[in-house]
mmCIF entry with sequence, helices, sheets and N, C-alpha, C, O atoms, coordinates in Angstrom:
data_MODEL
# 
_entry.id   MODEL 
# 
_entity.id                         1 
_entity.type                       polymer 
_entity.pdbx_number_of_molecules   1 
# 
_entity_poly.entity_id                      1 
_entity_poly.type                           'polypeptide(L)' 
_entity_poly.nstd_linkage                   no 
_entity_poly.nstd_monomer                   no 
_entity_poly.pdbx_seq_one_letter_code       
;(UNK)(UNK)(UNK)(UNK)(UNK)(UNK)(UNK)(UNK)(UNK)(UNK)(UNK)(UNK)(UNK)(UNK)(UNK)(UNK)
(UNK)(UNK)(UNK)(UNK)(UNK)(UNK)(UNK)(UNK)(UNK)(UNK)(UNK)(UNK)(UNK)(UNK)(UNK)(UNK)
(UNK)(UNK)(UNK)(UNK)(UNK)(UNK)(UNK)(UNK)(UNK)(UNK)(UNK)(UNK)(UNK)(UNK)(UNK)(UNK)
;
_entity_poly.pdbx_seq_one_letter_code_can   XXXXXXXXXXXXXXXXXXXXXXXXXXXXXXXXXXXXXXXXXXXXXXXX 
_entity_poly.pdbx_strand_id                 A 
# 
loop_
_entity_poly_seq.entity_id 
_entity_poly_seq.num 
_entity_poly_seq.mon_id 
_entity_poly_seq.hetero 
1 1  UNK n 
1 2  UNK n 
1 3  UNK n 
1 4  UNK n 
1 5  UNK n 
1 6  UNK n 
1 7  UNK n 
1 8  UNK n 
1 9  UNK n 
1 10 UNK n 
1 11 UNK n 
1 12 UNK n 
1 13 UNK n 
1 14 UNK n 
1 15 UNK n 
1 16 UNK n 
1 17 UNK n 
1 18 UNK n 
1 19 UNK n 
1 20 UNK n 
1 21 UNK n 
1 22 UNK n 
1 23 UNK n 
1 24 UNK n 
1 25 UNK n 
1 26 UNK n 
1 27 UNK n 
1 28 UNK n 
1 29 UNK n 
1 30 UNK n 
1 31 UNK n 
1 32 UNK n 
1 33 UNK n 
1 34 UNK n 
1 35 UNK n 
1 36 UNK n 
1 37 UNK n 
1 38 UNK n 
1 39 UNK n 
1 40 UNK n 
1 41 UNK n 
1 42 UNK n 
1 43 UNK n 
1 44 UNK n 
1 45 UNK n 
1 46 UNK n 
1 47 UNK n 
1 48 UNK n 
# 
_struct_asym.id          A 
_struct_asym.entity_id   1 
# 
loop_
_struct_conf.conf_type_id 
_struct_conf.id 
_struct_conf.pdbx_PDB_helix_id 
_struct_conf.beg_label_comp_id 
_struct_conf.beg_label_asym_id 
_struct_conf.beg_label_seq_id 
_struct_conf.pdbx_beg_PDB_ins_code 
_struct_conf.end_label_comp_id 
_struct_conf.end_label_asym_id 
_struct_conf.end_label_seq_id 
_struct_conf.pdbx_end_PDB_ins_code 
_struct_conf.beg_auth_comp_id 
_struct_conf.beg_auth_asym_id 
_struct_conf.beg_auth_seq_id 
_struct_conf.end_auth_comp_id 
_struct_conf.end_auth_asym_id 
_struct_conf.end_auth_seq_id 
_struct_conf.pdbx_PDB_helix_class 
_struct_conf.details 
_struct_conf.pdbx_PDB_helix_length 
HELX_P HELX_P1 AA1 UNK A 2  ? UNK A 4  ? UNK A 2  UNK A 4  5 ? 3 
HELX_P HELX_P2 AA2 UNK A 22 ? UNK A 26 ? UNK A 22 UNK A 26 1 ? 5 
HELX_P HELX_P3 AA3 UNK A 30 ? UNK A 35 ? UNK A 30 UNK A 35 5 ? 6 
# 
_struct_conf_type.id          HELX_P 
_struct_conf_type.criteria    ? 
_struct_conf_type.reference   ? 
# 
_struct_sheet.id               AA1 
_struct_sheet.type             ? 
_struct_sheet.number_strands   2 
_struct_sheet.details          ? 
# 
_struct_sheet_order.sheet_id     AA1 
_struct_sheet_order.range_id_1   1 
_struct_sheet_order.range_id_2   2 
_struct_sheet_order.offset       ? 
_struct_sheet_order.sense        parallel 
# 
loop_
_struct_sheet_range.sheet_id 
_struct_sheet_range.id 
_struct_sheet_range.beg_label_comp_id 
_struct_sheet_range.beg_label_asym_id 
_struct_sheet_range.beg_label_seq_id 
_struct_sheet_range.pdbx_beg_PDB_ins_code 
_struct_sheet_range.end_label_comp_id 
_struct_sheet_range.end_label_asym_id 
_struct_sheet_range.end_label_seq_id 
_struct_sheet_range.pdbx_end_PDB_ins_code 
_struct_sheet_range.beg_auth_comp_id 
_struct_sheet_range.beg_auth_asym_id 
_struct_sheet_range.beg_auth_seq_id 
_struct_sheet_range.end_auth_comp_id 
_struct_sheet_range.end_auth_asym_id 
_struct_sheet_range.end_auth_seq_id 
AA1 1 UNK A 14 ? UNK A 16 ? UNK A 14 UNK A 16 
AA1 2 UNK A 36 ? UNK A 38 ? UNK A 36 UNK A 38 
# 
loop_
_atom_site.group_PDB 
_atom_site.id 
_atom_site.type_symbol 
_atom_site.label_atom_id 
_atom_site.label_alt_id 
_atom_site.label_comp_id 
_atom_site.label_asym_id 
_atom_site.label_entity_id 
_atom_site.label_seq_id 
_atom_site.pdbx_PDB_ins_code 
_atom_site.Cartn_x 
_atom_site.Cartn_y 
_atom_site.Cartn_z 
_atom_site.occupancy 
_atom_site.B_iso_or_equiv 
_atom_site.pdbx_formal_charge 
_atom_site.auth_seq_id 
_atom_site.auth_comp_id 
_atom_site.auth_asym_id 
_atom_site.auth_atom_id 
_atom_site.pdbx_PDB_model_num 
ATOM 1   N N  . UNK A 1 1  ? 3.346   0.195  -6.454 1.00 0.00 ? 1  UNK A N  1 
ATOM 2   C CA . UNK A 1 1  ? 3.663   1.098  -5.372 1.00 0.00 ? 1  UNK A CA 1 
ATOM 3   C C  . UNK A 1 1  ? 3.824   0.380  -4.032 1.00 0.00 ? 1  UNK A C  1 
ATOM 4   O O  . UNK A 1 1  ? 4.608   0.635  -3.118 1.00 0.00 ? 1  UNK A O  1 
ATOM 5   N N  . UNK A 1 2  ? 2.927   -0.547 -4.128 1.00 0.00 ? 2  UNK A N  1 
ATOM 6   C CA . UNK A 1 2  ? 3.771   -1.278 -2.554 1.00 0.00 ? 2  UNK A CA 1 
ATOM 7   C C  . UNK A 1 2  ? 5.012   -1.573 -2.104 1.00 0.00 ? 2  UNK A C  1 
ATOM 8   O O  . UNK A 1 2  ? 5.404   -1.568 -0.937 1.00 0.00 ? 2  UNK A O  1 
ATOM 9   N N  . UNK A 1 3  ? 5.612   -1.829 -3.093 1.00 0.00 ? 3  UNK A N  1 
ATOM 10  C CA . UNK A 1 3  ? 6.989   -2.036 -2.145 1.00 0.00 ? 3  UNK A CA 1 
ATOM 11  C C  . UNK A 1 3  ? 7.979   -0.853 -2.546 1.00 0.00 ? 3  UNK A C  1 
ATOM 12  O O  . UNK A 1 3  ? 9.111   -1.198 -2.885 1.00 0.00 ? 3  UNK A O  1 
ATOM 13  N N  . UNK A 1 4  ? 7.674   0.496  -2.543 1.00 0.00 ? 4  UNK A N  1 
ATOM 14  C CA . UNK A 1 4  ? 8.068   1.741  -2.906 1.00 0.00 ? 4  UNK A CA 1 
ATOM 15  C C  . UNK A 1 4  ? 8.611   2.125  -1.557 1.00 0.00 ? 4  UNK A C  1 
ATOM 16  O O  . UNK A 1 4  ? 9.586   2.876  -1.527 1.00 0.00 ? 4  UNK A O  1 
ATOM 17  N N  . UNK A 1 5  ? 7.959   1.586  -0.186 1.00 0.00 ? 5  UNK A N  1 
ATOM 18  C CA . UNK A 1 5  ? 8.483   1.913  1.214  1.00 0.00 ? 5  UNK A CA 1 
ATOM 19  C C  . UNK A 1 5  ? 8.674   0.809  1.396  1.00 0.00 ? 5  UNK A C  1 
ATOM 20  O O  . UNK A 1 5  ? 7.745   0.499  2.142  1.00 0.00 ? 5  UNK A O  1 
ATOM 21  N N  . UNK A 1 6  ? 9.575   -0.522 1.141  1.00 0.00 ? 6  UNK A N  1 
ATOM 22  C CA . UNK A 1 6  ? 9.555   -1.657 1.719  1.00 0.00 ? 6  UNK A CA 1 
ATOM 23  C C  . UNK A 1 6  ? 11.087  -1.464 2.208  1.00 0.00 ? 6  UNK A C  1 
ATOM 24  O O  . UNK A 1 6  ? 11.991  -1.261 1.397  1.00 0.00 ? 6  UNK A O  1 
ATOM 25  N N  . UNK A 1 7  ? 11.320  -1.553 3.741  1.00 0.00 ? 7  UNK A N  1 
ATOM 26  C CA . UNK A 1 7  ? 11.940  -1.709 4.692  1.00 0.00 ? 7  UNK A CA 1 
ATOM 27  C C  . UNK A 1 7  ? 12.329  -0.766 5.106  1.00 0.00 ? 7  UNK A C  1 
ATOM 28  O O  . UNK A 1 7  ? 13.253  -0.949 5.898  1.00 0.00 ? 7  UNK A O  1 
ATOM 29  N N  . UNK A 1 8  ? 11.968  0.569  4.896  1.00 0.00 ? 8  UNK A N  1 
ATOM 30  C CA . UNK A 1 8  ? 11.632  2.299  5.205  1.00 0.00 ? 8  UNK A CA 1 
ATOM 31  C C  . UNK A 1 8  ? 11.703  2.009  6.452  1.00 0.00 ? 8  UNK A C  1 
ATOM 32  O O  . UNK A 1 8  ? 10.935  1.121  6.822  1.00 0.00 ? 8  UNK A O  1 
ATOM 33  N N  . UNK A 1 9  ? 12.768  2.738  7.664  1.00 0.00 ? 9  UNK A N  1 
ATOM 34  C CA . UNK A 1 9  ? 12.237  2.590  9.075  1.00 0.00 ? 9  UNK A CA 1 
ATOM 35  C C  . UNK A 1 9  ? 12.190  3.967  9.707  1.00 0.00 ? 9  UNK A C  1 
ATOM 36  O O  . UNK A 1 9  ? 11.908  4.197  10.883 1.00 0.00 ? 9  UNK A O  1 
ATOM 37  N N  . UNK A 1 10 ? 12.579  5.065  8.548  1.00 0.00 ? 10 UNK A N  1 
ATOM 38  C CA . UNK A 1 10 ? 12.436  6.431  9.189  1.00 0.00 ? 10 UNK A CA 1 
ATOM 39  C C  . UNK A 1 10 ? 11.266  7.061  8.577  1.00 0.00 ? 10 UNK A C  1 
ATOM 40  O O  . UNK A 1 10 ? 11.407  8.267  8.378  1.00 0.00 ? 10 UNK A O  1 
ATOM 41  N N  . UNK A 1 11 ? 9.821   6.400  8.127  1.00 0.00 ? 11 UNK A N  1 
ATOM 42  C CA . UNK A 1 11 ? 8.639   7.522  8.025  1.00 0.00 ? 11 UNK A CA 1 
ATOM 43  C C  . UNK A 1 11 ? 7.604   7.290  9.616  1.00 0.00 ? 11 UNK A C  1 
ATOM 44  O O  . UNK A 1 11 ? 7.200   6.348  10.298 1.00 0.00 ? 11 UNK A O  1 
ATOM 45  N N  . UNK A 1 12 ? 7.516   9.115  9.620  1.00 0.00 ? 12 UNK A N  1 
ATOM 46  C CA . UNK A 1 12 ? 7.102   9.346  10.491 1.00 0.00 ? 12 UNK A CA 1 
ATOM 47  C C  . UNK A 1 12 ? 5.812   9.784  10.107 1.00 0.00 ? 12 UNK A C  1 
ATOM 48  O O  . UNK A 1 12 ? 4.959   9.522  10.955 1.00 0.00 ? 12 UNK A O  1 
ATOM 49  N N  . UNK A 1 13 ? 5.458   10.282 9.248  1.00 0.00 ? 13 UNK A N  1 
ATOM 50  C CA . UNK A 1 13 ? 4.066   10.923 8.831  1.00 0.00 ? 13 UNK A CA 1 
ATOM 51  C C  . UNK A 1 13 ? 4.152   10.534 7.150  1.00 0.00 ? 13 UNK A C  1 
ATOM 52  O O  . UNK A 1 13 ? 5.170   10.487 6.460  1.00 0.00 ? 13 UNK A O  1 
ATOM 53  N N  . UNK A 1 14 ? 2.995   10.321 6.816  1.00 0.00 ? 14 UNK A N  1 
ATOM 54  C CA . UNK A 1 14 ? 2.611   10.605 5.139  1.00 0.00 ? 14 UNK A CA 1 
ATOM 55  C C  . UNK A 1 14 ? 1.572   11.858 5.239  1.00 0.00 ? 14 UNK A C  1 
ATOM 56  O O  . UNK A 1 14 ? 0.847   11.993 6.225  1.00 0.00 ? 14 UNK A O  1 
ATOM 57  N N  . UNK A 1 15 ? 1.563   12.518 4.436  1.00 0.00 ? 15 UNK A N  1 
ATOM 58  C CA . UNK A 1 15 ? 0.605   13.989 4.173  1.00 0.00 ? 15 UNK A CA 1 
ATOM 59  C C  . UNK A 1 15 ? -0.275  13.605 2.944  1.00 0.00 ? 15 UNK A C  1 
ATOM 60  O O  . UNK A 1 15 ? 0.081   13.113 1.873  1.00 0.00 ? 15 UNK A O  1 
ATOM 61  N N  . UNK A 1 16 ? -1.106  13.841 3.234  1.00 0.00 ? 16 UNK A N  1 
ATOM 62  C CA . UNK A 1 16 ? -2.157  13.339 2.193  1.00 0.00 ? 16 UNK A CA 1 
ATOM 63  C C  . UNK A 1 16 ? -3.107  14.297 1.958  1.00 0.00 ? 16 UNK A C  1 
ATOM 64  O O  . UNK A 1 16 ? -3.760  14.715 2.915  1.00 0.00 ? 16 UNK A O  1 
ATOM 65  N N  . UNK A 1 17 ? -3.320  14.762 0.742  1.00 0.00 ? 17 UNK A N  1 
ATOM 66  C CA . UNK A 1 17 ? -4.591  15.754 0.330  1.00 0.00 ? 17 UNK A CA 1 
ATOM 67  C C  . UNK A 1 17 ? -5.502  15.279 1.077  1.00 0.00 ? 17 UNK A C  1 
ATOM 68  O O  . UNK A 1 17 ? -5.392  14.158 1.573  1.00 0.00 ? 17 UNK A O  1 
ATOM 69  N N  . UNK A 1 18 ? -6.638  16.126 1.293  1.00 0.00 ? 18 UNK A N  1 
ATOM 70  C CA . UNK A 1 18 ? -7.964  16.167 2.331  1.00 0.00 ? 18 UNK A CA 1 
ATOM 71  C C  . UNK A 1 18 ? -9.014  15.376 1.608  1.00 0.00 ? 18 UNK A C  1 
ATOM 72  O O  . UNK A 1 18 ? -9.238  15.563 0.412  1.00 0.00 ? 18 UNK A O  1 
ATOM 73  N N  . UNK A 1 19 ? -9.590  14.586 2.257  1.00 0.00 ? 19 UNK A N  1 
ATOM 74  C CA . UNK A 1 19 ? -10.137 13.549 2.007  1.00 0.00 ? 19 UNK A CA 1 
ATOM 75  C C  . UNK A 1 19 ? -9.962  12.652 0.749  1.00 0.00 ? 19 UNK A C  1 
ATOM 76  O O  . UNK A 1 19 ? -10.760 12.489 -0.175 1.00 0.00 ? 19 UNK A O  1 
ATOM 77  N N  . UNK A 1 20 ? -8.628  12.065 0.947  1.00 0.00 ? 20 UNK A N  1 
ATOM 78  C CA . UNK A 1 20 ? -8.333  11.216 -0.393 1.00 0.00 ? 20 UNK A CA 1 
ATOM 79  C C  . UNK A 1 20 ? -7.621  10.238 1.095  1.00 0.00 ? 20 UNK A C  1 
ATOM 80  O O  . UNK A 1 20 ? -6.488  9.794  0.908  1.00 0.00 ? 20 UNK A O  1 
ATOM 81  N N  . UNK A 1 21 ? -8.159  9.998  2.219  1.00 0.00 ? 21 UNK A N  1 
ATOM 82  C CA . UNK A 1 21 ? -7.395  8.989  2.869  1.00 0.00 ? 21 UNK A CA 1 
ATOM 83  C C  . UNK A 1 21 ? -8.230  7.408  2.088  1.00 0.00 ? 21 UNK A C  1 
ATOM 84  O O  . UNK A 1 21 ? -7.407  6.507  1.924  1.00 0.00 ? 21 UNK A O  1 
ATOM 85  N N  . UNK A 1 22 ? -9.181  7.173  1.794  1.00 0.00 ? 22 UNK A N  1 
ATOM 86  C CA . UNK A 1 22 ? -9.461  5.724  1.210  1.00 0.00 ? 22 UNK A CA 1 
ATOM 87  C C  . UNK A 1 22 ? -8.623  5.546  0.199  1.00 0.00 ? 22 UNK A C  1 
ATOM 88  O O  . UNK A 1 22 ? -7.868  4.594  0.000  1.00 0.00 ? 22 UNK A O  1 
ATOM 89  N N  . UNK A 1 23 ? -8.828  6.724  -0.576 1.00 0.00 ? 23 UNK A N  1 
ATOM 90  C CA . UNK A 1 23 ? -7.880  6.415  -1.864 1.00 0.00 ? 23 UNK A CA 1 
ATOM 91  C C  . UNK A 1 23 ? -6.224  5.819  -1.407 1.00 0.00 ? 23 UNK A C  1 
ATOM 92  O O  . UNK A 1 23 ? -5.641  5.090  -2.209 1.00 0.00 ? 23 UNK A O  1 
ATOM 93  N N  . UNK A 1 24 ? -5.683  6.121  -0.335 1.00 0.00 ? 24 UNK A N  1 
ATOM 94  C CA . UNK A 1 24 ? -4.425  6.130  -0.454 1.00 0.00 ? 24 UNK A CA 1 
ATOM 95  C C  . UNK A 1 24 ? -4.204  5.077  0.718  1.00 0.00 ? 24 UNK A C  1 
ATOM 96  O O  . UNK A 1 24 ? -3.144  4.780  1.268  1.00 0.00 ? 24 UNK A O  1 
ATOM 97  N N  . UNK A 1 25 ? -5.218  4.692  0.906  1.00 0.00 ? 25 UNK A N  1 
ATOM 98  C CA . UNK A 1 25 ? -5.109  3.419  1.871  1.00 0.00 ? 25 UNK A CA 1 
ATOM 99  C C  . UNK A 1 25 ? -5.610  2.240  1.475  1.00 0.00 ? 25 UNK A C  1 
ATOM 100 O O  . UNK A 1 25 ? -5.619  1.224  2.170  1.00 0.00 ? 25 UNK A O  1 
ATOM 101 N N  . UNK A 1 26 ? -6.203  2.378  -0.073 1.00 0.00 ? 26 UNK A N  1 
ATOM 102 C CA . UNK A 1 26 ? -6.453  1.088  -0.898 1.00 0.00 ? 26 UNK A CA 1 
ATOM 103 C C  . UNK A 1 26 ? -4.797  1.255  -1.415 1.00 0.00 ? 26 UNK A C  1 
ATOM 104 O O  . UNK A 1 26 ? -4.478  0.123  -1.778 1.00 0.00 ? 26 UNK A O  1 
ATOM 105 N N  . UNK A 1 27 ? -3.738  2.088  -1.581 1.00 0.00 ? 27 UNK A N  1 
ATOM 106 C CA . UNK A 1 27 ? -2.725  1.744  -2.258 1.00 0.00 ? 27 UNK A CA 1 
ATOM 107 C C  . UNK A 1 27 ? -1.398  1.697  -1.438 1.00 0.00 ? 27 UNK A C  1 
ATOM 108 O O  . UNK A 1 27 ? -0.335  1.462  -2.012 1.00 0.00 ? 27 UNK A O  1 
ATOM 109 N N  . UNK A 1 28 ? -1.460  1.912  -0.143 1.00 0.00 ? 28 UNK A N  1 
ATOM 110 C CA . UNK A 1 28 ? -0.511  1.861  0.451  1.00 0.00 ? 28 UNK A CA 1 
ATOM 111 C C  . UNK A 1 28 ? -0.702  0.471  1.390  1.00 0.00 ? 28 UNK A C  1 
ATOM 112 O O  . UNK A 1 28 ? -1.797  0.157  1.857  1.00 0.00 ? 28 UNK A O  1 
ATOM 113 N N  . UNK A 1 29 ? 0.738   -0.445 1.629  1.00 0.00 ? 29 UNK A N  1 
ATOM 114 C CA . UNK A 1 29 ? 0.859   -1.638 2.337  1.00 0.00 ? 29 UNK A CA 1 
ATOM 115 C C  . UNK A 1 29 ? -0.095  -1.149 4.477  1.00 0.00 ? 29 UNK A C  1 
ATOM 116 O O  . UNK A 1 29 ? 0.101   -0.193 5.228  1.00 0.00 ? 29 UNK A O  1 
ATOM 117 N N  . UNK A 1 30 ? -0.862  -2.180 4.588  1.00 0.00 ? 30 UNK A N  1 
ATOM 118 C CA . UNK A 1 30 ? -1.573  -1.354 5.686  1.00 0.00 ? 30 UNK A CA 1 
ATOM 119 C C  . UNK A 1 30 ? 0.021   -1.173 6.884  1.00 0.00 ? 30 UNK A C  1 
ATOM 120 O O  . UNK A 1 30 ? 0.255   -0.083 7.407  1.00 0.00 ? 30 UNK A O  1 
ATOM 121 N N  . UNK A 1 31 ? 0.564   -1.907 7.032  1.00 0.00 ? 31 UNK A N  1 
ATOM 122 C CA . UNK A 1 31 ? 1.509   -0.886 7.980  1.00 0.00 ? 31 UNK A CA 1 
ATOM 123 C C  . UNK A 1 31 ? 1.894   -0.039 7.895  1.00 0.00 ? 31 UNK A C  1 
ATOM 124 O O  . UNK A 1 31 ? 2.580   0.471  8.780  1.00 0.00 ? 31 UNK A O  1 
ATOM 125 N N  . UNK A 1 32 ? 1.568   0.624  6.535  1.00 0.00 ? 32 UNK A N  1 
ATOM 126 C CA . UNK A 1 32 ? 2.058   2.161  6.525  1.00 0.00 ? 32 UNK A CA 1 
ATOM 127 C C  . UNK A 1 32 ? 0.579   3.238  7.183  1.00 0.00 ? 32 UNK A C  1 
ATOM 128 O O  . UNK A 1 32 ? 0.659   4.349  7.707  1.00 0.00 ? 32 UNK A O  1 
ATOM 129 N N  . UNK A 1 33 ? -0.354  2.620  6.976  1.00 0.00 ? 33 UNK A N  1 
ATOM 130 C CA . UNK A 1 33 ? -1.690  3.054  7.407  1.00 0.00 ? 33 UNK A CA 1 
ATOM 131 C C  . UNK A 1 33 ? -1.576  4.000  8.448  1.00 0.00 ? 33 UNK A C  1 
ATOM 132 O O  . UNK A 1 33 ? -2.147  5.075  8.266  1.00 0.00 ? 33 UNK A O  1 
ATOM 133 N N  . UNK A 1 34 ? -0.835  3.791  9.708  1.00 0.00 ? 34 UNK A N  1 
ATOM 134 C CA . UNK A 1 34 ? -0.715  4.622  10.733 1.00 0.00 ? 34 UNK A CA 1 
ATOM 135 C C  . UNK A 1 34 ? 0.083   5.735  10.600 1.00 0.00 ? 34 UNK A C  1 
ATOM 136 O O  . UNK A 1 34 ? 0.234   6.442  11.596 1.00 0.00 ? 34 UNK A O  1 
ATOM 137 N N  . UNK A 1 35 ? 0.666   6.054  9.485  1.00 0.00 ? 35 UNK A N  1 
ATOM 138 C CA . UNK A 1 35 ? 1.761   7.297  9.482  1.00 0.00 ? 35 UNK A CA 1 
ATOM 139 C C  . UNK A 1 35 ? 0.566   8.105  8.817  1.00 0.00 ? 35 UNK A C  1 
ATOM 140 O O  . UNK A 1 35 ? 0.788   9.302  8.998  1.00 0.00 ? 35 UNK A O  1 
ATOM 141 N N  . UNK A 1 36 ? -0.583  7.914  8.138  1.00 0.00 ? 36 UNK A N  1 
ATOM 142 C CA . UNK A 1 36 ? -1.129  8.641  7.284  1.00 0.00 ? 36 UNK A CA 1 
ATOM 143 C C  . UNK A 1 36 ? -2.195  10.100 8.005  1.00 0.00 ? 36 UNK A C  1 
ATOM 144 O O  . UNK A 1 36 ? -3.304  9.883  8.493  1.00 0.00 ? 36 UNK A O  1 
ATOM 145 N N  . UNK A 1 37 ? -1.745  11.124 7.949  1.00 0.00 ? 37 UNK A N  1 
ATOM 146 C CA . UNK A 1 37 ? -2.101  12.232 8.402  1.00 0.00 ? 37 UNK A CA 1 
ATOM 147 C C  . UNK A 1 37 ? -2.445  12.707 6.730  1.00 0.00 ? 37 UNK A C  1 
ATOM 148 O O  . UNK A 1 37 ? -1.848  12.769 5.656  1.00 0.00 ? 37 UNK A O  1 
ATOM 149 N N  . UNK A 1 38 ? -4.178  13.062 7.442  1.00 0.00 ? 38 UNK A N  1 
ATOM 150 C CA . UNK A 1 38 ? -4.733  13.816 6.429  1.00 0.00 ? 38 UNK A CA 1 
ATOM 151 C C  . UNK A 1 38 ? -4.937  15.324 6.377  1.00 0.00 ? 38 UNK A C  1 
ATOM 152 O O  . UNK A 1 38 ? -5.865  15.815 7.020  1.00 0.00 ? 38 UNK A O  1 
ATOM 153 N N  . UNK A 1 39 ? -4.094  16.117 5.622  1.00 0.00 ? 39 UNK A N  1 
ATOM 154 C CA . UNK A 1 39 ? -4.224  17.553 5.351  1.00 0.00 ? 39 UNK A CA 1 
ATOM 155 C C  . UNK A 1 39 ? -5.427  18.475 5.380  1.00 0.00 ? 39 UNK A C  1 
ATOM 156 O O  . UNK A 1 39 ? -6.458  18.255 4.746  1.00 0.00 ? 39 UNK A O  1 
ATOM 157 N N  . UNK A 1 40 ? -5.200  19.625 6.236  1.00 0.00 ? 40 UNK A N  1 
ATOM 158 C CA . UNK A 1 40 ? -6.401  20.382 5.955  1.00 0.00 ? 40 UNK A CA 1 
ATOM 159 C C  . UNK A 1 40 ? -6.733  21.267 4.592  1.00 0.00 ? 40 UNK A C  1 
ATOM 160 O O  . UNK A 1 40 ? -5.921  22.115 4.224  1.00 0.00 ? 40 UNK A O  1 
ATOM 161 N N  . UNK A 1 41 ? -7.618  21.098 4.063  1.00 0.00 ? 41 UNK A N  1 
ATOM 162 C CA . UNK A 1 41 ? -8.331  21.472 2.365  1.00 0.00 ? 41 UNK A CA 1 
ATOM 163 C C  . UNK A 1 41 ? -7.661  22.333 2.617  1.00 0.00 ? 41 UNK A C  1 
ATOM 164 O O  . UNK A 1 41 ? -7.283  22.479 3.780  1.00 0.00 ? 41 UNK A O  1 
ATOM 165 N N  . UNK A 1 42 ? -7.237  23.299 1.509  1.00 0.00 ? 42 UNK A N  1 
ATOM 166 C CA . UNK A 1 42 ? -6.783  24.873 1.053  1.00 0.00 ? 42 UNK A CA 1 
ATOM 167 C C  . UNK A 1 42 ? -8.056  25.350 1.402  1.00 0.00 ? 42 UNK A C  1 
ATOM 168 O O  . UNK A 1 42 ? -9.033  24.616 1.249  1.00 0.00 ? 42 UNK A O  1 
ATOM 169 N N  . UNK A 1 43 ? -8.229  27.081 2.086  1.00 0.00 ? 43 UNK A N  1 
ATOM 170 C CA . UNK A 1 43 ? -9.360  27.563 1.755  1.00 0.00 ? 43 UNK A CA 1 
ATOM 171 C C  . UNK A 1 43 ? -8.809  28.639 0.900  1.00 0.00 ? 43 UNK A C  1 
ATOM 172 O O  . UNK A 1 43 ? -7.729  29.212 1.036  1.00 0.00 ? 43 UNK A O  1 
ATOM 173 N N  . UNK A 1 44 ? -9.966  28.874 -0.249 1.00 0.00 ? 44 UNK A N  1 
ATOM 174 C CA . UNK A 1 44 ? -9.610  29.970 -1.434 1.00 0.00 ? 44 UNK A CA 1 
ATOM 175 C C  . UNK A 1 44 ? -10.092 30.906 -0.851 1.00 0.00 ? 44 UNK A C  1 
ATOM 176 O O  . UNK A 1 44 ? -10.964 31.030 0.009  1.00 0.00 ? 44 UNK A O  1 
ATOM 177 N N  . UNK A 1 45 ? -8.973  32.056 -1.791 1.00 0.00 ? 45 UNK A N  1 
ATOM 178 C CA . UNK A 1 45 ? -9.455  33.737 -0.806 1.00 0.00 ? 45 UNK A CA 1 
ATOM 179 C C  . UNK A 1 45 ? -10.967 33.851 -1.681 1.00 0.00 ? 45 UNK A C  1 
ATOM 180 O O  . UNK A 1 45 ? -11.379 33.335 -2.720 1.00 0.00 ? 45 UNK A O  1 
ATOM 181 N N  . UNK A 1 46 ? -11.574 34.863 -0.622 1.00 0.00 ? 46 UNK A N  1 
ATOM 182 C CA . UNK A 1 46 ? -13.304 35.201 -1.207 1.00 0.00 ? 46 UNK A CA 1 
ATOM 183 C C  . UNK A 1 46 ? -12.642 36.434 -2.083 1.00 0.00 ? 46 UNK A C  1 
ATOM 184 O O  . UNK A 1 46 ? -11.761 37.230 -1.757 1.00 0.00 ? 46 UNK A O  1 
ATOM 185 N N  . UNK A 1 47 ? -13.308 36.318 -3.188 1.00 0.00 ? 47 UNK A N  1 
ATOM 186 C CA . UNK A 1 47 ? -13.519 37.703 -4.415 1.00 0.00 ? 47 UNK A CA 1 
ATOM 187 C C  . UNK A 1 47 ? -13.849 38.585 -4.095 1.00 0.00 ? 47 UNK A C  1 
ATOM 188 O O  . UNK A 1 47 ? -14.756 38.693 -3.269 1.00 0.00 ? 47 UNK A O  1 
ATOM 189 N N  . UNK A 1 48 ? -13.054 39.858 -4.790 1.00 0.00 ? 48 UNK A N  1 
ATOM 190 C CA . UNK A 1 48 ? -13.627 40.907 -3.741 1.00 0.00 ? 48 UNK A CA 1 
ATOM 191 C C  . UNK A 1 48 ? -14.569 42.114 -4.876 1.00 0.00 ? 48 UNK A C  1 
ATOM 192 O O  . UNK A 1 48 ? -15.157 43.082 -4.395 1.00 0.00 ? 48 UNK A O  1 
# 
């Protein structure tokens, strides 16, 4: 997967499930590190 964005000059954001930023920053090249915006969790509806 590293060189999956190699010479990419239009990312502006990566979206990343909520708290999986280590995970995806052990696999992404670190200059991509700064586009990485982490998502807010889904909240599930309460049962009624």
């Amino acid at each position: 997967m590293p060189d999956a964005f190699l010479n990419c000059t239009g990312i502006t954001t990566i979206n990343i499930p909520a708290k999986k930023t280590d995970y995806y920053k052990k696999r992404l090249p670190e200059e991509l590190h700064q586009f990485i915006v982490e998502m807010e969790p889904e909240k599930k509806a309460k049962k009624k």
